[in-house]
C-alpha positions, 0 to 999 in steps of 0.5 A: 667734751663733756658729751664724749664723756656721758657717751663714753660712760654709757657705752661701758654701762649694761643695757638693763643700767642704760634703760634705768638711766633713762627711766631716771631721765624720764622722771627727772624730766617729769618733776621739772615740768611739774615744778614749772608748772607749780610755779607757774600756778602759784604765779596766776593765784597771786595774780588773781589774789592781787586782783581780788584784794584790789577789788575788795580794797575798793569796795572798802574805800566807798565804804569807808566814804560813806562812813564818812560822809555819815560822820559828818551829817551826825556832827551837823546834828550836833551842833545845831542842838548845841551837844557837846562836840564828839572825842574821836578814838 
């Protein structure tokens, strides 16, 4: 019914509206595909983001292992000079 409708309603339009209707279907089309292709871009960049501050997170890890593992040579010093123990922040 509703096809009948638009058909109906066209067929009362002048042939200059019935080519600006369908300019405007063009465009709108158009912005839909660019909104599609938008949110598609925005779902790979936060992918690739997600994938990226992984990869820094585990850089951050091994880094932050071997801060520890220094930590502790530095508190074995320490103690064997019988120095007072260190207070954590």
């Amino acid at each position: 019914q509703g096809k009948d409708l638009l058909q109906r309603g066209l067929s009362l339009m002048s042939d200059n509206s019935i080519y600006k209707a369908v300019q405007l279907k063009h465009a709108t089309k158009e912005d839909l595909r660019h909104q599609l292709m938008h949110t598609t871009w925005r779902l790979e960049r936060n992918r690739r983001e997600k994938n990226f501050l992984k990869s820094l997170q585990r850089e951050q890890e091994g880094e932050f292992k071997m801060a520890e593992t220094e930590m502790e040579i530095f508190r074995g010093f320490i103690t064997t000079r019988g120095l007072p123990a260190l207070e954590e922040d």
